[in-house]
C-alpha positions in Angstrom: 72.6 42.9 40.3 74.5 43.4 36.9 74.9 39.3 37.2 71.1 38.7 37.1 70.7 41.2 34.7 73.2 39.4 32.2 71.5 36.1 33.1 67.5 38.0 32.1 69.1 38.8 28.7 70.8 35.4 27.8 68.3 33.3 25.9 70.7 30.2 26.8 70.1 30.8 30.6 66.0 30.9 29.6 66.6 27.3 27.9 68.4 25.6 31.1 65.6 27.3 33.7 62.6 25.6 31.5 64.9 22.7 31.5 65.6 22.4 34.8 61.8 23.4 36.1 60.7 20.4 33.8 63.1 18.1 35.2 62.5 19.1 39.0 59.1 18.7 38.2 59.2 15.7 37.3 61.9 14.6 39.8 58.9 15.9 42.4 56.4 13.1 41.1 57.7 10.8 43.5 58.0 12.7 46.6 54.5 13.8 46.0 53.3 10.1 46.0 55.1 9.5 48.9 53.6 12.4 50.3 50.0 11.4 49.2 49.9 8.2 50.4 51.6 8.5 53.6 49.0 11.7 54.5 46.3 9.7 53.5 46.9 7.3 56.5 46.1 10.4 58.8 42.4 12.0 60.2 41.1 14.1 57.4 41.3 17.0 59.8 45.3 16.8 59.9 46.3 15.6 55.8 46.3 18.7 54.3 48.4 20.6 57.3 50.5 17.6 56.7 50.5 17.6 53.0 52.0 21.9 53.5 54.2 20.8 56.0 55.9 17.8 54.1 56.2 20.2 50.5 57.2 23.0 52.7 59.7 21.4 54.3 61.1 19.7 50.8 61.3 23.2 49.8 63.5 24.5 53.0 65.8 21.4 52.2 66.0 21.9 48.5 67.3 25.7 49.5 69.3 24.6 52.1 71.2 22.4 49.9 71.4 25.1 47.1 73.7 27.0 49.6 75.7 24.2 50.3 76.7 23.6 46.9 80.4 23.0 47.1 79.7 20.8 49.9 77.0 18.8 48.0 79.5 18.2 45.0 82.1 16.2 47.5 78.8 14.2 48.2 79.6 12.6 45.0 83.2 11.7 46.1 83.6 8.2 46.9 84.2 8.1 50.8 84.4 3.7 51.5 85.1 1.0 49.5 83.4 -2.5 49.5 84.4 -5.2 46.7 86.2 -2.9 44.8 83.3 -0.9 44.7 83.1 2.9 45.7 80.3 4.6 47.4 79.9 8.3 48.3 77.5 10.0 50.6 75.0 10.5 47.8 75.4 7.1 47.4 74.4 5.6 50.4 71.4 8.2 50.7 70.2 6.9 47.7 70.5 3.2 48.6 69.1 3.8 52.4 66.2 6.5 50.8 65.3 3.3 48.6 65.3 0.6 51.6 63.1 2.8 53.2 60.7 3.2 50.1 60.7 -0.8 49.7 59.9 -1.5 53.5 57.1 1.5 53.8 55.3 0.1 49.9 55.4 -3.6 51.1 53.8 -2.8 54.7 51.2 -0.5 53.0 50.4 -2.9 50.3 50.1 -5.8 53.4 47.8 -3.8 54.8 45.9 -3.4 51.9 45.7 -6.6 51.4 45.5 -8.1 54.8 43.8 -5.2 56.6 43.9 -5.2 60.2 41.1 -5.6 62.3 38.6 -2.5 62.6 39.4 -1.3 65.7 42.9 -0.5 64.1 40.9 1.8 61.6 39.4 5.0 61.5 35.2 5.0 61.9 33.1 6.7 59.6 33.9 7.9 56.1 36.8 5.8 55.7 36.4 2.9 57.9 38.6 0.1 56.7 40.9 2.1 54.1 43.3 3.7 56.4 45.6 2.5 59.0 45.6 5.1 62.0 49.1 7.4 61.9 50.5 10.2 64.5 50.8 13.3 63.2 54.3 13.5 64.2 55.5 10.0 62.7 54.1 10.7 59.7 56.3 14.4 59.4 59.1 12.0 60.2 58.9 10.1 57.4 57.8 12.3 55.0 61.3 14.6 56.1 63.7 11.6 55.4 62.1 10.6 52.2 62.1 14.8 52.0 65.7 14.6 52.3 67.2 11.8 49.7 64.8 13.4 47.1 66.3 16.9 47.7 69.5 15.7 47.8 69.2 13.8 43.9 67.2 16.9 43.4 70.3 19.3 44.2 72.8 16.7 42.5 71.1 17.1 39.5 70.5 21.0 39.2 74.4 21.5 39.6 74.8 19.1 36.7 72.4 21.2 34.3 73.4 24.5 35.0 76.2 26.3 37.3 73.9 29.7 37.9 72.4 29.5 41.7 69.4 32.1 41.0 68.4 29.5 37.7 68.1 26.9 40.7 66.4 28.5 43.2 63.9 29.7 40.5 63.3 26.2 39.3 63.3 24.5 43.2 60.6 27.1 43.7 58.2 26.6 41.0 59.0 22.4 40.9 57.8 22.9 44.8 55.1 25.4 43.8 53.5 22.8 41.4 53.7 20.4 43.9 51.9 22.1 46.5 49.1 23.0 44.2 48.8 19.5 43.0 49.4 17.6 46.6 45.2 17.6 47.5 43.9 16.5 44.3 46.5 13.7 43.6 45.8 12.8 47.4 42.2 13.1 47.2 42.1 10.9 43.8 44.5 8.2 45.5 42.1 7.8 48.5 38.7 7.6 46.5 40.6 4.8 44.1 41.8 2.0 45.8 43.1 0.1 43.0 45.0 3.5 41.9 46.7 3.4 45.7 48.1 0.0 45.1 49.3 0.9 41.4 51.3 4.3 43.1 52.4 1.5 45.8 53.8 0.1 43.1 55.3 2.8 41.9 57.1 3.5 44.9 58.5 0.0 45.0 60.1 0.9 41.7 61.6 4.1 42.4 62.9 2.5 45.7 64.6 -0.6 43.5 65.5 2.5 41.0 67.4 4.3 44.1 69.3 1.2 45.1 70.3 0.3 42.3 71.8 3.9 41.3 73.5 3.9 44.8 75.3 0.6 43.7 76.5 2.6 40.5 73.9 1.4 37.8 72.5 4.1 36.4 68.7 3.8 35.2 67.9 6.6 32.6 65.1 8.5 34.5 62.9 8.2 31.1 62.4 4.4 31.3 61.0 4.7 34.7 58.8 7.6 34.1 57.5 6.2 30.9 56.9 2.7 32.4 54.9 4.8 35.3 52.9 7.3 32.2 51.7 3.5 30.6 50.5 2.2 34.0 48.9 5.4 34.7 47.0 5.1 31.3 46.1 1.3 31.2 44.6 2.2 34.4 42.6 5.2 33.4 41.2 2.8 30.7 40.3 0.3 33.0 38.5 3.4 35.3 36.5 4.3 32.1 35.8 0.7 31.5 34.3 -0.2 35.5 32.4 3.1 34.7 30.5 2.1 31.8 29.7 -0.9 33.3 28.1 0.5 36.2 26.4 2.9 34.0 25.2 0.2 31.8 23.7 -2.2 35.1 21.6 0.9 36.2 17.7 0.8 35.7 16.7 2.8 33.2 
């Protein structure tokens, strides 16, 4: 108790806990567009029980991990050695987390662009946009892309800070945003097709991003995130644009 209390008082421990919420927030922006397109492939009876169970189970493996933090360090301990080249367990999370990201983009973006035949597809509201998904598969794949983000997640809350309760704070509320945020991001993906193959393309970047940091080049999180804030915007402009233009071709 008297450990926490020191930590309330200590304005330092205050600066690393915004830190660290900011960063897991951010670090959350791609499971969350993993999540949203992958729950969008389901009924729209089962997407948001899908959408609670992926977050919540991000949030189980986040803590999980936090109390396993001496094991998680040695994740970063080089365990093979190809071509004079080391890789740890983190490593090779990283690079298979990223495979999986570049197979599941491309097949989503082949399907947007060669669509399969209708009876493939849901009827009604969103005939022809979605590509029919269990329930089950879809939990599966959301878990393992669950687990390599938790695990960079974990990674890089013990280099910020050494306090647990700082971490679990910031886990919670990065994991709290996302919940809150996971229907409308979902809901805005699935009503804008060209903004579902922008995230697509997103994904294929973070995937390449992964692999590449699993091979030992590190790629300053900022680039990535910035190159994703100036898609994001070009294509907000280009929203506002197709707007007016529909605005101006109605009768008056």
């Amino acid at each position: 108790m008297d450990y926490l209390i020191q930590l309330a008082v200590n304005p330092t421990a205050w600066v690393a806990l915004a830190t660290l919420i900011a960063m897991e927030v951010v670090l959350g922006i791609d499971n969350l567009i993993f999540i949203s397109i992958l729950t969008n492939k389901l009924p729209e009876a089962q997407r948001t029980k899908a959408r609670r169970i992926g977050i919540g189970l991000a949030l189980i493996l986040r803590l999980g991990l936090l109390g396993t933090v001496a094991w998680i360090v040695q994740l970063t301990e080089p365990v093979i050695h190809l071509f004079d080249q080391g890789f740890s367990w983190k490593d090779m999370i990283l690079i298979a987390g990223g495979l999986f990201l570049l197979w599941k983009a491309t097949k989503e973006i082949h399907h947007s662009v060669d669509p399969p035949p209708e009876g493939d597809m849901f009827e009604g509201k969103n005939a022809g946009k979605a590509v029919s998904m269990s329930f089950s598969a879809a939990i599966v794949q959301i878990l393992l892309l669950d687990l390599v983000f938790s695990v960079d997640s974990i990674i890089t809350a013990v280099g910020m800070t050494e306090h647990i309760p700082i971490m679990v704070i910031a886990v919670v509320v990065a994991v709290t945003v996302m919940l809150l945020a996971a229907n409308p991001l979902a809901e805005f993906i699935n009503h804008n097709p060209t903004v579902v193959m922008l995230a697509l393309g997103f994904l294929i970047m973070i995937g390449m991003t992964l692999i590449a940091e699993g091979f030992g080049a590190h790629v300053p999180k900022g680039y990535i995130y910035a190159a994703m804030a100036f898609s994001a915007a070009v294509e907000g402009l280009n929203m506002m644009a197709r707007r007016s233009k529909r605005k101006s071709r109605r009768p008056h």
